[in-house]
N, C-alpha and C positions, 0 to 999 in steps of 0.2 A: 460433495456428498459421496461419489466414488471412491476416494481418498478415502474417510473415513469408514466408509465400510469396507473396504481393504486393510487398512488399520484393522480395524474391531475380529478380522475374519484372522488377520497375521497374529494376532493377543491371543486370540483361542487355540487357535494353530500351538502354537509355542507351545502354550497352557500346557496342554492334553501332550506334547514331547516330552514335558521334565519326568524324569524317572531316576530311579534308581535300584541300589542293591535287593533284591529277593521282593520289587513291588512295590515298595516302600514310598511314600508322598514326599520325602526328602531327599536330598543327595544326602552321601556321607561326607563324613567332615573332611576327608582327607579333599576331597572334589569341592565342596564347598570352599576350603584355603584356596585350590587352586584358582576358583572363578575370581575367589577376592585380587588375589595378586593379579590376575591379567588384566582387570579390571583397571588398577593403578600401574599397571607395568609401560616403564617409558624406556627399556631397555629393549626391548624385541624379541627376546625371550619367552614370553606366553603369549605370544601373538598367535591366535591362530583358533579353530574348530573344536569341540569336542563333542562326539558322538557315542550312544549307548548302545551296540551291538548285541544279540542274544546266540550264543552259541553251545552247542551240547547243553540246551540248560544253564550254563552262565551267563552273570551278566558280564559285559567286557567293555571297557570305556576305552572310546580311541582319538588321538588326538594327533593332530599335525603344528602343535606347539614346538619351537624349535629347542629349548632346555639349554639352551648353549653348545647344540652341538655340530652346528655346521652345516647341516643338510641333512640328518636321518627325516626321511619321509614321514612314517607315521609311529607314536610310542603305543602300547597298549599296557592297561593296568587292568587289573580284577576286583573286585567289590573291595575289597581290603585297604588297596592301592599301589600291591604291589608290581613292580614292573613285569608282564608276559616276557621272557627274554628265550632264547633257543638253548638250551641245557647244555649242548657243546659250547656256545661263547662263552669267551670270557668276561666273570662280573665288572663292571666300569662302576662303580659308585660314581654317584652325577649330585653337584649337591644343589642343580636346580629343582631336581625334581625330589630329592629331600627336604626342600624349604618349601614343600605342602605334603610329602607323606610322613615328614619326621624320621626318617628311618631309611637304611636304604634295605629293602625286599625286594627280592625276589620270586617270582612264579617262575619255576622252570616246567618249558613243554618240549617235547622232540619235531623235530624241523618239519615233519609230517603234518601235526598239528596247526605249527606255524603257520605254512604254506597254505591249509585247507584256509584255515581260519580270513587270511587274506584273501585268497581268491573270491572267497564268498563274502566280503563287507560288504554293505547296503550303504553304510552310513544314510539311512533315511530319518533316524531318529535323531536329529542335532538337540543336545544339551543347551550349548553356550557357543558364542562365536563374537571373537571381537579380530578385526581385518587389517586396522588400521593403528598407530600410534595416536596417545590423546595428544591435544598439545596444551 
């Protein structure tokens, strides 16, 4: 009986996280691709978290999905999809994370931003989360 109303309480839980752009009851579609693919992904590439951040009034989606690239810690995107990157780097077109934004974009922010913006993550708000490979 425990179990299930742990269950029941973990379903609402969830529920009341999903969010998205400007409030909205659905993700957008570019997040919507992304859950599909991690969902079937047996490469290890969308393995990992995604949380919805609110900052200055944005929404900002964060994820520790690896894209194929080795080790960067966490990506961020903006309601659109496109990638938060630091205006001084240079652009890397990634065509992992192209095959769910269609496109590769950019948000440029200056390292000030960056840095605040990181310091202050909550990630309290989890979207989606798959940990493991299916088999």
């Amino acid at each position: 009986m425990k179990r299930v109303v742990l269950m029941v309480i973990s379903a609402m839980i969830c529920g009341m996280m999903f969010s998205s752009c400007d409030s909205k009851d659905e993700n957008p579609p570019w997040l919507t691709k992304l859950i599909e693919l991690s969902k079937t992904d047996k490469t290890g590439n969308y393995i990992g978290s995604i949380w919805l951040e609110k900052y200055k009034g944005q929404d900002i989606y964060v994820t520790n999905m690896g894209f194929g690239s080795g080790g960067v810690a966490y990506y961020f995107f903006d309601s659109s999809g496109a990638s938060i990157i630091n205006k001084n780097y240079e652009k890397h077109p990634n065509p992992y994370i192209e095959s769910f934004t269609g496109k590769a974009s950019y948000a440029e922010v200056d390292e000030e931003w960056l840095n605040n913006f990181s310091l202050n993550m909550k990630l309290n708000v989890l979207i989606y989360s798959k940990l493991r490979f299916l088999r």
